[in-house]
N, C-alpha and C positions, 0 to 999 in steps of 0.2 A: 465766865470771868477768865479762865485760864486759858481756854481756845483765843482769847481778842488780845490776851499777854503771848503769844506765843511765838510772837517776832523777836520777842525779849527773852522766853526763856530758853527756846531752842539753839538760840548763840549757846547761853550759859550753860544747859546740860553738855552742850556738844565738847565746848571746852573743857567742862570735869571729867568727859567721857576720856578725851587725851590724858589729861592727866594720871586718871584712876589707871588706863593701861601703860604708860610710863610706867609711875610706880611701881607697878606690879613686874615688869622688864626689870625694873632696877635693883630690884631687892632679888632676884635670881642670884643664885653663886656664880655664873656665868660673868654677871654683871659688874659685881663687886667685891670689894676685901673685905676683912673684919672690921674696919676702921670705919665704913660705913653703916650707919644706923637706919633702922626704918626711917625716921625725920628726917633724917639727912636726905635718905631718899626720896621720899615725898618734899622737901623744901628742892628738890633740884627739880624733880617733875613737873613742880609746879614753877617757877624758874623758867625751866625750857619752852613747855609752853606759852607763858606768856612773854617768850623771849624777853625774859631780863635781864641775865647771868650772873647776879647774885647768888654765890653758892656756901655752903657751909664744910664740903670739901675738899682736898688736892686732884681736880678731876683728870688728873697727869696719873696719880701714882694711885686714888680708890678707887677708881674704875675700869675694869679691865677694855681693852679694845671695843669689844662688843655694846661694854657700856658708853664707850664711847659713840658708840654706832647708832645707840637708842637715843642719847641725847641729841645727837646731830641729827637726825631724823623726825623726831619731837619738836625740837627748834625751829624745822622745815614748816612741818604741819601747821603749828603756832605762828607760822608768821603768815605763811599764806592765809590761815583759814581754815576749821575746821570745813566749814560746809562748805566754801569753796573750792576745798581738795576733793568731797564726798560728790559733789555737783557736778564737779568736772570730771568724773570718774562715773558717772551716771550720763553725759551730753555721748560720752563715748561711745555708749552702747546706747543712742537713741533713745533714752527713754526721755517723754516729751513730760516738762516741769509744770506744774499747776501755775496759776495766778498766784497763789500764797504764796509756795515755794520760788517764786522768780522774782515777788516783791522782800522776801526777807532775804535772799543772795543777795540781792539790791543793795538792801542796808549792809552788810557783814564785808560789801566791795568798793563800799560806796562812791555805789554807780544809779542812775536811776532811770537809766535804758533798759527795759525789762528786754526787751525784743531784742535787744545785741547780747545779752548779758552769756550766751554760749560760746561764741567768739571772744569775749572779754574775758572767760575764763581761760579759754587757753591759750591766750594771748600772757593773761598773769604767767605761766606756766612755764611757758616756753623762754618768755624773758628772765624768769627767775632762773630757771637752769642756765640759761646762755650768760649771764651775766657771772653767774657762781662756777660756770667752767672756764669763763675766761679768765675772773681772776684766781681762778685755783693756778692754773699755765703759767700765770704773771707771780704768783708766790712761790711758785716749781723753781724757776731758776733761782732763786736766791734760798730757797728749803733744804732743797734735794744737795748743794755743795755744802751745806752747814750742817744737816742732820743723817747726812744717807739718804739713798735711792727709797725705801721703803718708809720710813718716818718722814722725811720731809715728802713726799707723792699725801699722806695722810694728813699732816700738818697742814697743807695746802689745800686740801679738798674741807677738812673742818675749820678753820677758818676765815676759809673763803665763804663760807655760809652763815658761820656765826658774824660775820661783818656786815654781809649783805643783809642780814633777818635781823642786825641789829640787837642780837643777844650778846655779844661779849664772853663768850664761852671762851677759854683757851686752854691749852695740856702742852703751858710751857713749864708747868709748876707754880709759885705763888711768887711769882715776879712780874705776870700779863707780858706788856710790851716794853718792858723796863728794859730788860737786854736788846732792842734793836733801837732801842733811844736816839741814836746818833746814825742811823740805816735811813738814807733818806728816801733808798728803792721803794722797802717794805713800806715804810710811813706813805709815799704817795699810793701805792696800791691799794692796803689799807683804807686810807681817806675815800681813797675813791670810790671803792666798794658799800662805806658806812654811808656816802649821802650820797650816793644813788639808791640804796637802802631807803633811806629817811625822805626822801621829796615823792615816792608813792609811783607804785607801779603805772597808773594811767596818764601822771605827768611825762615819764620816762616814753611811754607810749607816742604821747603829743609830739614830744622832742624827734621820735625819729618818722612819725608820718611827716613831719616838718623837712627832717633831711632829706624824704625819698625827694619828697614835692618841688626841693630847693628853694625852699619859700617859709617864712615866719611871719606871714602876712596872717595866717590864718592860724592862728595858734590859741588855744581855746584859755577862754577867759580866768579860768583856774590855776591853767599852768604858768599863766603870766604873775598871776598871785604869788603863786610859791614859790616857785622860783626869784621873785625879785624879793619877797620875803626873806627867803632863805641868804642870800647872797647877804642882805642886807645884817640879819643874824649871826650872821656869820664873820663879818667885819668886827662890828660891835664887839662881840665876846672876844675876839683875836687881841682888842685895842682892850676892857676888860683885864683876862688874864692876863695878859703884859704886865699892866699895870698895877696887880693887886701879889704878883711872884714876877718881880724881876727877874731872879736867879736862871728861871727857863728860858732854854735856849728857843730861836723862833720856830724852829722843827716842833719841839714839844709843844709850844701854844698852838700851832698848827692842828697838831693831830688833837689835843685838848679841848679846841675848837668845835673840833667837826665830832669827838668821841662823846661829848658832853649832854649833847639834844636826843642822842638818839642809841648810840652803840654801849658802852661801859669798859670796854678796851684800855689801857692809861700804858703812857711813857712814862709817867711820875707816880713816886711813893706819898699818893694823898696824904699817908698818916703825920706826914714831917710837914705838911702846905701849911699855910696862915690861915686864921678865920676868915678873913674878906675873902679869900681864893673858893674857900668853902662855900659859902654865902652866895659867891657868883655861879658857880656850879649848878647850887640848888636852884636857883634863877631859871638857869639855860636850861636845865634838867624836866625843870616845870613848863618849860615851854615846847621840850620835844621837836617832832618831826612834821610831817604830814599827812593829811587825811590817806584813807587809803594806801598806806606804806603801813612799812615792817616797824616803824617806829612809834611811840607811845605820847606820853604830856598831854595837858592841856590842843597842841597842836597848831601850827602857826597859823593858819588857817583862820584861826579863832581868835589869836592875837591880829593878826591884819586887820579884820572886820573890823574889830573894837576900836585901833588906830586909824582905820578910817572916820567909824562913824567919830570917834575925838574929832579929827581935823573937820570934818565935815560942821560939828556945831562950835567951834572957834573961827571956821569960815561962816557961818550963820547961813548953811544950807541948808536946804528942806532936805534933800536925801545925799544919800552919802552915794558919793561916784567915784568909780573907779576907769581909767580906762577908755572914759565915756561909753559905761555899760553902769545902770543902779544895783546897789544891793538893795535884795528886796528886805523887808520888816522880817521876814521870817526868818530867815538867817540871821540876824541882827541880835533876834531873841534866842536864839539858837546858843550862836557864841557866850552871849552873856550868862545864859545859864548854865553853859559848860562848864565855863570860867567859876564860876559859884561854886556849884557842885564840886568840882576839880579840888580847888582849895580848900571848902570846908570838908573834903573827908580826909583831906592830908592834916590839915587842923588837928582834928579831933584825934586821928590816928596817932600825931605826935603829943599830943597832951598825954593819952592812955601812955605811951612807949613811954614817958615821962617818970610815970607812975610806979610802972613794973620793974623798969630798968633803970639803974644807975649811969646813964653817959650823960657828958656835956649837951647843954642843948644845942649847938651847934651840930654836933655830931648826929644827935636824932637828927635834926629837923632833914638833914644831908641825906641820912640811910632811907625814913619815908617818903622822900621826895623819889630819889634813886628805885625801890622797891615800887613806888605808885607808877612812876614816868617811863618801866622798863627800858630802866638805861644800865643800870646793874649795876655802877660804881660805887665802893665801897672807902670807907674814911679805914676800917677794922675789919677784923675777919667778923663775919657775922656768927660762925659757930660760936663767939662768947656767950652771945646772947642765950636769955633761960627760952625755954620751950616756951611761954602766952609770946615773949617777944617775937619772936621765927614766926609762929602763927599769925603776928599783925599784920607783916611783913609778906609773907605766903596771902591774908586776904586783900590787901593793899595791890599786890602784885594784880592777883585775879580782877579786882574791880577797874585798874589801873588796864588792863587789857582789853577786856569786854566793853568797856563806857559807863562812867560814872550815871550819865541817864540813863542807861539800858537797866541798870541797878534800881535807882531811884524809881523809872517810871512803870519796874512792878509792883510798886508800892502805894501808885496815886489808881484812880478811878477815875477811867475817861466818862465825859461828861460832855454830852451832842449838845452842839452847839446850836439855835437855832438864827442863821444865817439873813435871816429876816427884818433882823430886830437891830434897831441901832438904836446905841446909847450917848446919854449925853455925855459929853466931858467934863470930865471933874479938874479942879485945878491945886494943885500940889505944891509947896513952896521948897525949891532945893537952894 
């Protein structure tokens, strides 16, 4: 039983394994001041890596450098991959991967070229650093005249990473991106960083075998997905928040925009927004990034499908096309179950918060959406909250990273199908 779960559980131990040595870094005197608590510790380790940046500290002023160094590093880990950092660090020294082991990096990269998947790692690898030193370089000139040679070079190298990995960490104090509100340098760099972040390491891949080739003739059927996805998401919410906080200038809708699916970064002091602004938030929050990226939600991926197969049966087509390429049935059920699952554990999560905690519901439903979709935006400082609450939040986080069906589906009993047998069809009235 546990050997045939083991696709499922070795993601899960792998990431409490990051966690549990976080912690243990964090809670060092090295690491921290008085002001920092075990829980506080463990709510950021756990945070870190499932790149949220929901935290319950000033990670400016309770964590020393070095702790800063663990969480940025954490962060790393977390977004690439637990086993994909271990995998890729095992191709180096030749050691040749099993069948098991090449089908569950498969799932945890989701890729399902077992035979490329050594290349494909350090292809992740190299993109992820080239990406996060260039915009470290691009946040140097504006860091380094505002903070010093030496804070801003740090400033810029963390995050540059926390943008990219889609965590939302910052050590500007408890203001995020409130003070460059009106910097339009930092704000495009920024953006750029958070949704290239968010559209998935082997999209970005596509985009520049595209470039060498000079050609988009051949751009693979996925990238076209999320990417016209994405854009199109990305409009919407622009027109959205406009619409629901006048008051924001189009810079802040901007970054609001693209901060929203995937990073937790804000120009704006959430706590002072309207409900509807909140509401839209939660929305975008819940819909996240893309497969295979640093970023978390449901996944647009899964919303496209769904939109398709809609248009498809108001066009009264037998199969849902895109592209003129089909989706298959199995994706189809895919999404839709993600979708379910996604929803009812944020559901259930926020009835319990409900329960234990005194806040508006608006406000829950914002923090577990925020906590599930690792996007780490906060309405409140989360330290209010009692210890069951921090914990909801901490397991929301975790299940919210790993996959609500990676959770759920150690819980069912595969049951062989036999592939022989066709049944009738039943007929259903919707």
């Amino acid at each position: 039983m546990l050997r045939e779960k083991s696709i499922y559980i070795i993601p899960i131990l792998s990431f409490a394994l990051v966690i549990l040595i976080s912690f243990i870094m964090l809670i060092m005197p090295f690491s921290r001041n008085s002001n920092v608590t075990d829980l506080d510790a463990f709510f950021t380790a756990v945070s870190a890596t499932c790149v949220n940046g929901l935290t319950t500290v000033n990670l400016a002023t309770d964590y020393t450098f070095v702790g800063q160094i663990i969480i940025a590093i954490t962060t790393e880990i977390g977004a690439i991959g637990f086993i994909t950092f271990i995998s890729f660090v095992l191709s180096l020294r030749n050691r040749k991967m099993s069948i098991s082991e090449s089908i569950l990096l498969s799932k945890s990269i989701n890729n399902n070229e077992e035979s490329k998947l050594k290349q494909r790692l350090k292809e992740v690898i190299k993109y992820t650093v080239l990406i996060e030193l260039i915009g470290s370089i691009f946040l140097a000139f504006s860091f380094i005249p505002k903070f010093g040679f030496k804070d801003g070079i740090w400033y810029s190298i963390f995050h540059s990473i926390t943008a990219f990995c889609n965590a939302g960490f910052d050590i500007f104090g408890t203001s995020s991106f409130i003070i460059f509100k009106n910097d339009v340098y930092i704000n495009i760099v920024v953006i750029c960083l958070m949704l290239l972040g968010g559209i998935g390491f082997f999209v970005i891949e596509d985009i520049i075998n595209c470039l060498k080739k000079k050609s988009f003739i051949h751009m693979q059927f996925h990238t076209k997905i999320i990417l016209i996805s994405t854009i199109i998401i990305y409009i919407i919410s622009i027109v959205l928040i406009k619409i629901s906080e006048p008051s924001l200038t189009l810079l802040q809708t901007l970054f609001m925009s693209a901060t929203c699916r995937t990073t937790g970064f804000t120009t704006v002091n959430l706590n002072n927004t309207s409900p509807m602004l909140k509401l839209i938030l939660s929305i975008l929050m819940m819909i996240g990034g893309a497969p295979g990226s640093t970023s978390g939600g449901i996944r647009i991926a899964s919303i496209a499908v769904i939109v398709l197969t809609m248009k498809s049966v108001f066009e009264n087509k037998k199969d849902v096309i895109c592209f003129y390429k089909k989706i298959d049935e199995n994706t189809i059920k895919q999404a839709i179950t993600n979708i379910f699952i996604s929803i009812t554990i944020v559901f259930l999560e926020i009835v319990v918060l409900t329960k234990i905690q005194k806040i508006n519901l608006i406000d829950n439903i914002f923090m577990c959406v925020s906590s599930f979709s690792a996007t780490g935006l906060s309405v409140f400082n989360p330290s209010v909250l009692n210890i069951i609450a921090k914990i909801i939040l901490m397991i929301l986080m975790f299940i919210g990273r790993i996959g609500p069906i990676s959770v759920v589906s150690l819980f069912m009993q595969d049951k062989k199908e036999n592939k022989e047998i066709e049944y009738v069809s039943g007929k259903i009235l919707l």
